[in-house]
N, C-alpha and C positions, 0 to 999 in steps of 0.2 A: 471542547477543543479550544486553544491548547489543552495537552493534561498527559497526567500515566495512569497507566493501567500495571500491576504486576498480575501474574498471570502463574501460580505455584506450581500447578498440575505440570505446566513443560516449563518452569525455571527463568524465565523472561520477563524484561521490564520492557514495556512499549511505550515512547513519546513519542507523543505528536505535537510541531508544533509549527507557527507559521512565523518565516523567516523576515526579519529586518529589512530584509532590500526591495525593491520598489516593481524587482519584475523583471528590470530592463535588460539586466545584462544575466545573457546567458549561462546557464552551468554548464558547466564542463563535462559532468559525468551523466546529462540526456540529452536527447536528442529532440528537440520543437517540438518536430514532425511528431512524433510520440508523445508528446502533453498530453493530460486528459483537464481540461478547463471546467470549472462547473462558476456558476452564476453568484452562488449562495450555496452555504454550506450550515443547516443546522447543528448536525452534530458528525462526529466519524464511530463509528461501531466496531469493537476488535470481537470477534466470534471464532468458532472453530468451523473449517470449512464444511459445506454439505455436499451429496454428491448431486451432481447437474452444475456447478459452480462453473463458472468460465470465466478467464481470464488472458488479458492482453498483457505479455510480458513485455519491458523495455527492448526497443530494437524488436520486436517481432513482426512481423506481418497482418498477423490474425489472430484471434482470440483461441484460445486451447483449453479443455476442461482442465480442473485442477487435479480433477485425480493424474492426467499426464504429466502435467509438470513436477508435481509429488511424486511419481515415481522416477524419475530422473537421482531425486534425491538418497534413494535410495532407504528409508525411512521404516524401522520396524510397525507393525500394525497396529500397536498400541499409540505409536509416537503420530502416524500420519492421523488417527481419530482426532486428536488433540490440536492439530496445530491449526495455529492462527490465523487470521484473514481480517483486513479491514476493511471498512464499506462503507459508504457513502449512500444513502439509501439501500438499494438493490445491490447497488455494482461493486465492486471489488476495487481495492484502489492497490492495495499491496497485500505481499503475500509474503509472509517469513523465510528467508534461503531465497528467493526469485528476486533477479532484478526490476526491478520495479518502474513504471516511465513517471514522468516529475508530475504532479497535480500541483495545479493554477488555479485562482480564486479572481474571477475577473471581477473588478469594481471600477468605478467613478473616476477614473485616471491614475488606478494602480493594478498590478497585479504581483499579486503575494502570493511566492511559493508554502504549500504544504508540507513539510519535512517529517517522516516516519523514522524514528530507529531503534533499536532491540540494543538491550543491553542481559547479559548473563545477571544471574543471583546477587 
């Protein structure tokens, strides 16, 4: 991390990377309240998801297994086997199609957003 992954079997390129700015000033598109902060971050892991998997979408309340949020998507059975999930240890940080809440890297008098994005072939 930073870095990409492409990903052939569902046609995706994943970067991850962490953003320029210091932290301070709010994005626009999450919400604080919904950050998920971590201390340290060795590495970020893109998998495909298993089932038991749970996840806290942006703006949600409470965590939801993935296979509910995946089926929202509406997703053929061979496509939902496949699809991707990144993780941070254990936990799930984003999910491909789900809005996702912002990851923060607290440090030493900064904190640097996490940035995830999918790009097609």
């Amino acid at each position: 991390m930073p870095g990409t992954v492409h990903i052939a079997e569902v046609g995706a390129t994943i970067r991850v990377r962490i953003s320029e700015g210091n932290g301070t000033e709010p994005n626009a598109a999450y919400n604080r309240a919904h950050s998920i902060e971590f201390p340290a971050i060795d590495h970020i892991s893109v998998r495909s998801w298993r089932p038991g998997d749970r996840f806290r979408a942006a703006q949600s309340t409470s965590e939801k297994r993935v296979k509910e949020l995946l089926y929202a998507l509406h997703l053929e059975a061979e496509e939902k086997a496949l699809w991707p999930v990144a993780t941070i240890g254990e936990r799930i940080i984003w999910i491909r199609g789900i809005h996702s809440p912002e990851v923060r890297l607290k440090g030493a008098g900064s904190r640097l957003i996490i940035e995830i994005e999918e790009s097609g072939e």
